[in-house]
VOGU-3710 file (C-alpha; in Angstrom, 3 decimals, decimal comma):
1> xxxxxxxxxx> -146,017/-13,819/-137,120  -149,354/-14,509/-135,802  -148,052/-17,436/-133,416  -145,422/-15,249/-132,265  -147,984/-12,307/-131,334  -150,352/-15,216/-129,903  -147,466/-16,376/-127,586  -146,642/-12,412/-126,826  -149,780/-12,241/-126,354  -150,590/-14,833/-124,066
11> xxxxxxxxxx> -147,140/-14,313/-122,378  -148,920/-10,348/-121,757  -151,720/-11,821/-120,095  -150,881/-14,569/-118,196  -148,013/-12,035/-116,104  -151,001/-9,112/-115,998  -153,179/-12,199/-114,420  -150,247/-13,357/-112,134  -149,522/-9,472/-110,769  -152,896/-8,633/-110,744
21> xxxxxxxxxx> -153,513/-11,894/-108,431  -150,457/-10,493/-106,587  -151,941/-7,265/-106,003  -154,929/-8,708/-105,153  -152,868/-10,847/-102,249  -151,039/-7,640/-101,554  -154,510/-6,364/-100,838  -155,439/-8,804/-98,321  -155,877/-7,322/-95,198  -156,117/-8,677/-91,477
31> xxxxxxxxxx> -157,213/-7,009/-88,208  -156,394/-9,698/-84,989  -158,412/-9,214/-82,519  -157,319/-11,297/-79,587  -159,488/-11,462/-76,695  -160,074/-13,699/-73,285  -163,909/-13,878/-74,574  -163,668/-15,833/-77,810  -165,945/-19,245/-76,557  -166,941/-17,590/-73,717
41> xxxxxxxxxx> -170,969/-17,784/-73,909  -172,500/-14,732/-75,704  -169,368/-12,755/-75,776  -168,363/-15,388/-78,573  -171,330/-15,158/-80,492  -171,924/-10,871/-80,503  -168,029/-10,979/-81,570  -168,712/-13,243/-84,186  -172,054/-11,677/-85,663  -170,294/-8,298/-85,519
51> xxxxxxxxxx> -167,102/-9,913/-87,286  -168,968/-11,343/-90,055  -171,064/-8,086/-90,874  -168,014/-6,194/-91,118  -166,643/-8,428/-93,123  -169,296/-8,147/-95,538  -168,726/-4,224/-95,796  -165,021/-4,870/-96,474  -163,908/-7,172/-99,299  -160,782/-7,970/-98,790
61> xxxxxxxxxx> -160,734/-7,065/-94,926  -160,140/-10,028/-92,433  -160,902/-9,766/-88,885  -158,654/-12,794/-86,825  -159,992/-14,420/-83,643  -157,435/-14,638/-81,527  -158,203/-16,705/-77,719  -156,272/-15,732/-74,987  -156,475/-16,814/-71,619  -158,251/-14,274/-69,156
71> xxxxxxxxxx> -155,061/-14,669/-66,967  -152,851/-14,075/-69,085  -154,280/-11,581/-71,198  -152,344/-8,497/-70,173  -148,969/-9,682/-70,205  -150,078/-11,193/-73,750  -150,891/-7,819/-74,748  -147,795/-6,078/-73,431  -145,516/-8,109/-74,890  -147,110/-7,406/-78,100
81> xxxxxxxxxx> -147,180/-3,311/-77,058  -142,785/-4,102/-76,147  -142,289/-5,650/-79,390  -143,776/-2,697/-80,989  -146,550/-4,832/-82,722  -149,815/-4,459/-80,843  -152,779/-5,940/-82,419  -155,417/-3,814/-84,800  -158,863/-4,285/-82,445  -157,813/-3,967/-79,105
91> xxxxxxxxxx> -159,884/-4,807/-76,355  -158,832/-3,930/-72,939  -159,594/-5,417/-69,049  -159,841/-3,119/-66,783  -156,330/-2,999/-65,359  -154,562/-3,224/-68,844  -156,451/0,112/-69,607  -154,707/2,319/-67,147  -151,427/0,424/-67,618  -151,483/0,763/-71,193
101> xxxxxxxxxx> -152,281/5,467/-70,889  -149,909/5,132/-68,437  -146,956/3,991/-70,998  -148,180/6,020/-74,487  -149,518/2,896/-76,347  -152,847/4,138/-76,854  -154,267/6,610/-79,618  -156,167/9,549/-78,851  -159,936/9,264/-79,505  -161,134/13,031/-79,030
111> xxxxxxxxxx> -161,476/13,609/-82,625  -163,103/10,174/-83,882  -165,526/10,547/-80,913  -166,743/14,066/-81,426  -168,325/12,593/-85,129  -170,635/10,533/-82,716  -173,621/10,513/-80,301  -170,820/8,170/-77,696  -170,354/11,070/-75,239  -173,921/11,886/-75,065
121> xxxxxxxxxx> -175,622/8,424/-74,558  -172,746/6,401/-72,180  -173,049/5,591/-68,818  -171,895/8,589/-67,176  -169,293/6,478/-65,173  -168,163/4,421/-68,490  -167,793/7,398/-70,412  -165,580/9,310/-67,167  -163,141/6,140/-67,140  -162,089/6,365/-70,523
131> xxxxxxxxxx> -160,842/10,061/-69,658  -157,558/10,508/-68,681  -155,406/13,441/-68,417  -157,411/15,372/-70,523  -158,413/12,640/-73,454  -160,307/9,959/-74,372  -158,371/6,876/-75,084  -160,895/4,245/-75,015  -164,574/3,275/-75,100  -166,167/0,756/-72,084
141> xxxxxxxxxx> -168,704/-0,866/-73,772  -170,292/-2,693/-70,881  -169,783/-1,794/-66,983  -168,815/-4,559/-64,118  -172,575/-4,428/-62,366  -171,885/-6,911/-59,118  -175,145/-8,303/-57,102  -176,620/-11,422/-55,415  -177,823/-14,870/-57,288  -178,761/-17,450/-55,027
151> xxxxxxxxxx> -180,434/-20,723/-55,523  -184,290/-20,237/-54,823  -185,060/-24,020/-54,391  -182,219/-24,463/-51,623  -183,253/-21,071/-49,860  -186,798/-22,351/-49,834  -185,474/-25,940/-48,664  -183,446/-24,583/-45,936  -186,321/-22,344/-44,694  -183,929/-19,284/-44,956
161> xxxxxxxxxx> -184,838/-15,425/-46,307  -182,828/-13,763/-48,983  -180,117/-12,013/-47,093  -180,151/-7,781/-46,673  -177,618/-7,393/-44,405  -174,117/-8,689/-43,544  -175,352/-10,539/-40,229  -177,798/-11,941/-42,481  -175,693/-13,204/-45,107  -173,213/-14,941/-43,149
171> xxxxxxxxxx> -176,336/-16,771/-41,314  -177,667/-17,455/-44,659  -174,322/-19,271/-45,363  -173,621/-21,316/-42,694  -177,860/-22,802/-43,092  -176,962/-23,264/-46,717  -173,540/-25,391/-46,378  -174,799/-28,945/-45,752  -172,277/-31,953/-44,909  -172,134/-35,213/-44,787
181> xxxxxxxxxx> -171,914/-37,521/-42,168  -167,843/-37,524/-42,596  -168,260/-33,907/-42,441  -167,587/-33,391/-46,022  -169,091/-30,184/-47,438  -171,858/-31,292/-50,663  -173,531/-27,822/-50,929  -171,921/-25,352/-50,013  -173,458/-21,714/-48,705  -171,387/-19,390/-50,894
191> xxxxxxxxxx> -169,167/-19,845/-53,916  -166,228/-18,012/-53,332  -163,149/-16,588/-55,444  -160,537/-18,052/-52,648  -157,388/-19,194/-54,826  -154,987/-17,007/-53,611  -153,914/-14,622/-56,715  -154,971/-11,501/-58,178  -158,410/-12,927/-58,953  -159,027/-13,411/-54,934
201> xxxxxxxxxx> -159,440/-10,087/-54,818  -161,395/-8,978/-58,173  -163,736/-11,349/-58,113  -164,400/-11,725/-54,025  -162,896/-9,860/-51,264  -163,620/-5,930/-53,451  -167,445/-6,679/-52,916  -167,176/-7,383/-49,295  -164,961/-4,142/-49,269  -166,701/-1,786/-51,524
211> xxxxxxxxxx> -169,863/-3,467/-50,101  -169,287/-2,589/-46,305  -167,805/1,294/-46,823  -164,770/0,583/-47,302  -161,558/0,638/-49,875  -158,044/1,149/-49,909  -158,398/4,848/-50,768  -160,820/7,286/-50,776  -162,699/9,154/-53,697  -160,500/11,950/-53,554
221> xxxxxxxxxx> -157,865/9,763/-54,181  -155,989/9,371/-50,470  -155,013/6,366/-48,938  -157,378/4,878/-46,462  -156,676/1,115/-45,602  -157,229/1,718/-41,697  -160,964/1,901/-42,783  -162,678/-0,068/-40,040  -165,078/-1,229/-43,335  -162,180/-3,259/-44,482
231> xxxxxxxxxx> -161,363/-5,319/-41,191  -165,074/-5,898/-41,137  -165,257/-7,163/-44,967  -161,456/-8,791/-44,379  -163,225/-10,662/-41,132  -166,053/-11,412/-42,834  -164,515/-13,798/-45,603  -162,287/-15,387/-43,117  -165,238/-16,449/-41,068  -166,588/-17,806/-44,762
241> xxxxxxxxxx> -163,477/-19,787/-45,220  -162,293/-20,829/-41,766  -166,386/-22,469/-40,853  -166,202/-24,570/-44,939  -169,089/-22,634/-45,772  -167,091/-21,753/-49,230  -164,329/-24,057/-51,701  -161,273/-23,621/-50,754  -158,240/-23,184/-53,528  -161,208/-21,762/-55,982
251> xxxxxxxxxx> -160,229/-19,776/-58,761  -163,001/-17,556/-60,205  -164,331/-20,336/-62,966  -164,173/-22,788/-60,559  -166,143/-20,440/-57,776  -168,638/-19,652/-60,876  -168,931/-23,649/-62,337  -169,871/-24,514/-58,593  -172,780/-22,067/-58,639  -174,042/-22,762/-62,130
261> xxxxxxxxxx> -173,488/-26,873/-61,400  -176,174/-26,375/-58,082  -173,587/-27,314/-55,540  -173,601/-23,475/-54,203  -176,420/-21,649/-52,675  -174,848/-17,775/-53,396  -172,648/-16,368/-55,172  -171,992/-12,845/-55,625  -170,838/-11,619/-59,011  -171,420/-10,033/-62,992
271> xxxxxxxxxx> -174,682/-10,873/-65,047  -172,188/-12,804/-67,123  -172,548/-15,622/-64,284  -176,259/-15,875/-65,108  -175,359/-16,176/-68,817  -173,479/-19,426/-68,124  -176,098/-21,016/-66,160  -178,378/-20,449/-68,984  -175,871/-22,228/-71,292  -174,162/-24,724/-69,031
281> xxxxxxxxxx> -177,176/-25,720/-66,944  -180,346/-24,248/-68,306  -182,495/-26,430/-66,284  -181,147/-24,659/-63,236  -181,607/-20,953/-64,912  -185,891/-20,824/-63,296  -184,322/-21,712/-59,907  -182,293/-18,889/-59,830  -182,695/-15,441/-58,241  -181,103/-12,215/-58,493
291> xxxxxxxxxx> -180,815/-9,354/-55,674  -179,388/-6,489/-54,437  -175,665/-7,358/-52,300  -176,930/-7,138/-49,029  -174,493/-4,465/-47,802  -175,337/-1,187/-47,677  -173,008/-0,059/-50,420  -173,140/-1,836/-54,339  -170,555/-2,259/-56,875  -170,335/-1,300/-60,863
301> xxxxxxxxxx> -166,844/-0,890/-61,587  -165,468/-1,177/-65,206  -165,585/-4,224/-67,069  -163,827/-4,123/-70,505  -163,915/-1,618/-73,357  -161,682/-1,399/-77,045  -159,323/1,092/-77,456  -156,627/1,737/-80,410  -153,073/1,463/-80,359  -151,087/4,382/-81,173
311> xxxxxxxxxx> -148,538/2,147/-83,165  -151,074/-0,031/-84,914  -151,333/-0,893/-88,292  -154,821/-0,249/-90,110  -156,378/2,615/-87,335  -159,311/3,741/-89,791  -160,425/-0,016/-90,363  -160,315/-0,403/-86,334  -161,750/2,660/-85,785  -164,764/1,623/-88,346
321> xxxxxxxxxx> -165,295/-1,759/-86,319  -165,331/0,141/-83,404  -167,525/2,842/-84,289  -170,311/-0,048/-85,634  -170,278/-2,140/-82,602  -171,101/1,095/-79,974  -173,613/2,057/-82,421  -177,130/1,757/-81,068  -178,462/-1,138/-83,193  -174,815/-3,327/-82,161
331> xxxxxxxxxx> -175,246/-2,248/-78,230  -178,534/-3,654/-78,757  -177,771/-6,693/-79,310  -174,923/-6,701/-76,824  -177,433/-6,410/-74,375  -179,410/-9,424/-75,930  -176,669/-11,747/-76,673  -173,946/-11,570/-74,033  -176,725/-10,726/-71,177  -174,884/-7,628/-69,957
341> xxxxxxxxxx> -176,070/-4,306/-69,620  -174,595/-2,044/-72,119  -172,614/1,047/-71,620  -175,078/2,683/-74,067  -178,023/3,924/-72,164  -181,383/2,872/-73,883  -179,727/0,016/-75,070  -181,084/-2,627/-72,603  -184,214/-3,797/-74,893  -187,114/-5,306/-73,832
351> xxxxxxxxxx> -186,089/-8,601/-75,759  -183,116/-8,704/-73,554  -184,951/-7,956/-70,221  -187,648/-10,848/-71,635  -184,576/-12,986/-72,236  -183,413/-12,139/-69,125  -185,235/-9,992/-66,450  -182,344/-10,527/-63,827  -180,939/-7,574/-66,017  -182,853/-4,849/-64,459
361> xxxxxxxxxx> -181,532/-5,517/-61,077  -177,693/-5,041/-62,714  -178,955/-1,633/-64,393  -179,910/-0,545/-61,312  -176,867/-1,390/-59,805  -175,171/0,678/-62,462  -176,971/3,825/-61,080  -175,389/3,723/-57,744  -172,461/1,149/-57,505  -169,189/2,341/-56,480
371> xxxxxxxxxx> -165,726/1,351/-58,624  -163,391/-0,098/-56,308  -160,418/1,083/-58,786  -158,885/4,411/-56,447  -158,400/7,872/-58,090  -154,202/8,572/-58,813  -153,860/4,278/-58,471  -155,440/2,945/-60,991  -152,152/2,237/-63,209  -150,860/0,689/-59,917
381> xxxxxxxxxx> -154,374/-1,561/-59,545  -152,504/-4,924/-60,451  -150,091/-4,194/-58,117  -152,330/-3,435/-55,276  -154,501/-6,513/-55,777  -151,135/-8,748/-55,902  -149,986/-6,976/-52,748  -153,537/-7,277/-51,202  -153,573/-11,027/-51,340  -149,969/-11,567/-50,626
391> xxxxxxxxxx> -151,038/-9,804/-46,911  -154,326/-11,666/-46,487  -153,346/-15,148/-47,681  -151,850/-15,899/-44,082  -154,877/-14,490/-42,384  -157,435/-16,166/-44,402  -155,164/-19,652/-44,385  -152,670/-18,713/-41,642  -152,437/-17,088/-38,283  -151,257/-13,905/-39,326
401> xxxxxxxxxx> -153,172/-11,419/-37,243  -155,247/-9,115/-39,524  -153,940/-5,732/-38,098  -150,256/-7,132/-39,589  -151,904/-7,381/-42,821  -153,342/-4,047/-42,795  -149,582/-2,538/-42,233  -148,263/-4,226/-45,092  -151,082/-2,560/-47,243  -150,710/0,755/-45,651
411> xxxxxxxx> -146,845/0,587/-46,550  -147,684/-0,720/-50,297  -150,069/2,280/-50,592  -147,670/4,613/-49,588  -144,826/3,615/-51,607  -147,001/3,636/-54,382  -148,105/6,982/-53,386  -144,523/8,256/-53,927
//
């Protein structure tokens, strides 16, 4: 009998052992978390530090990177959202945001938020933009601070002042674009967004808008595209791309690569542009200096923030990773490793001003800029920006006259209006 209980026996264990493994499998549990900033310099390695702690806390919890091209980020995300499968850490851009309260996908945050200090320590601004209709759907953690680097050793070289004024900016430009013989450019004045998609318009032609007074709409949420600020910013990059003083065809990486390679004199743009030149060219990084835009207006607009889906899988577990990376100690080091300034005030340390001083200028920025997103559009940004470029392509690389271009706006505002 004694071999037959040993088999039994054995037979006992080894299926407890193989269900126990199973439940154990069964257990397993993984959060994706795609995002256009997995590689991208400091984003990558905050991510990462914040993955691995959390990881730690949660045996048997796996967080997935998952890369997706900035591009094509929100129609990665929506098709996820349509197929009724959206991912368990959401992070948002700007436009996906509205898009995404506009269609139902998102959960309500009022209750998760009201256990923490969130409301009481944001940037006023960050905080307001994840309100809508009532409720808090999702957290910014960093704002979209815009202002002026420029190249101190070719400014010095060229004998020419730091801009503070449109008039002087454009000179600026034109002294800072040198040729060759044959004509061709070799340093150019200004790096320049100037591919002509939705990016054109993000990443360039808002700060000349925002910058001069103007926008498509007001504050108050009416449309306002005869502004005679945005002729003057529309006018003011065509004279930028019609003299060669910026790349043509440029997408935004492009635009920034050309500033952070030295072949650019300005560029006007995020703190994350400094962050590359620190990792792609750090022997460029003392040459570089950071100002005010010299227009009389500035721009901090939103930048990207997390938010969870209301048909997700796992909501507590997101909600934890969440609620550790807006705490104070992980907005800390936000600040310190991606170079940005957080959306938690009193987060900007002085290691991350040491690491990078340009920083205060951007939190100062954050004080006073102006969003270029419009009141009652802001589900309807993508479209606008599509619709924006579509009308200015021709002017900037055409002969359409600019006062045709301005119509066409005028009419997409207004059927978007209805």
């Amino acid at each position: 009998m004694r071999p037959i209980r040993s088999f039994v026996v054995t037979v006992g264990l080894s299926l407890m052992l193989t269900l126990s493994a199973s439940a154990i499998a069964q257990e397993q549990i993984t959060l994706r978390f795609p995002s256009w900033q997995w590689g991208q310099p400091g984003y990558d390695e905050f991510f990462t530090a914040a993955i691995a702690e959390f990881e730690a806390a949660h045996p048997g919890v796996r967080i997935e990177k998952i890369p997706v091209a900035s591009a094509d980020y929100a129609d990665s995300l929506t098709r996820m959202f349509a197929a009724g499968d959206p991912p368990e850490i959401l992070q948002y851009l700007s436009q996906l945001y509205y898009l995404a309260v506009e269609a139902d996908w998102l959960e309500e945050l009022d209750d998760r938020l009201a256990t923490t200090d969130i409301q009481a320590t944001w940037a006023p601004y960050l905080w307001d933009a994840g309100n809508q209709y009532g409720h808090t759907f999702g957290i910014w953690v960093s704002g979209s601070p815009i202002a002026l680097m420029y190249n101190r050793d070719m400014f010095e070289e060229a004998g020419v002042a730091v801009p503070t004024n449109k008039e002087e900016f454009l000179e600026a430009a034109r002294a800072l674009t040198v040729r060759d013989p044959d004509g061709t450019v070799t340093q150019f004045g200004f790096a320049l967004t100037t591919k002509m998609d939705n990016n054109a318009n993000i990443y360039g032609l808002k700060n000349f808008v925002i910058g001069l007074g103007g926008n498509w709409g007001t504050p108050a949420g009416e449309i306002d595209v005869m502004n005679p600020a945005n002729r003057e910013a529309i006018e003011l990059e065509k004279a930028l791309i019609d003299e060669n003083l910026v790349p043509h065809g440029a997408d935004r990486v492009q635009a920034r690569k050309i500033f952070w390679e030295g072949h650019a004199a300005m560029i006007i743009e995020g703190p994350w542009v400094m962050t590359s030149v620190r990792s792609e060219n750090p022997s460029l990084l003392p040459s570089i200096g950071v100002a005010l835009m010299p227009f009389p207006h500035q721009t901090a607009g939103t930048s990207n923030g997390f938010a969870i889906a209301r048909d997700a899988k796992h909501k507590d577990l997101a909600w934890e990773f969440l609620n550790m990376i807006t705490s104070q100690e992980w907005m800390e080091r936000y600040g310190e490793l991606a170079g940005v300034t957080p959306a938690r005030q009193g987060a900007l340390t002085a290691a991350a001003l040491g690491n990078g001083p340009w920083l205060q200028v951007f939190a100062d920025v954050e004080s006073t800029g102006l969003n270029y997103f419009i009141p009652g559009f802001e589900a309807a940004q993508n479209e606008i920006d599509k619709g924006v470029i579509d009308a200015l392509a021709e002017v900037f690389y055409g002969a359409k006259p600019v006062d045709s271009a301005l119509a066409e706006i005028q009419a997409l505002m207004e059927r978007l209006r209805e």
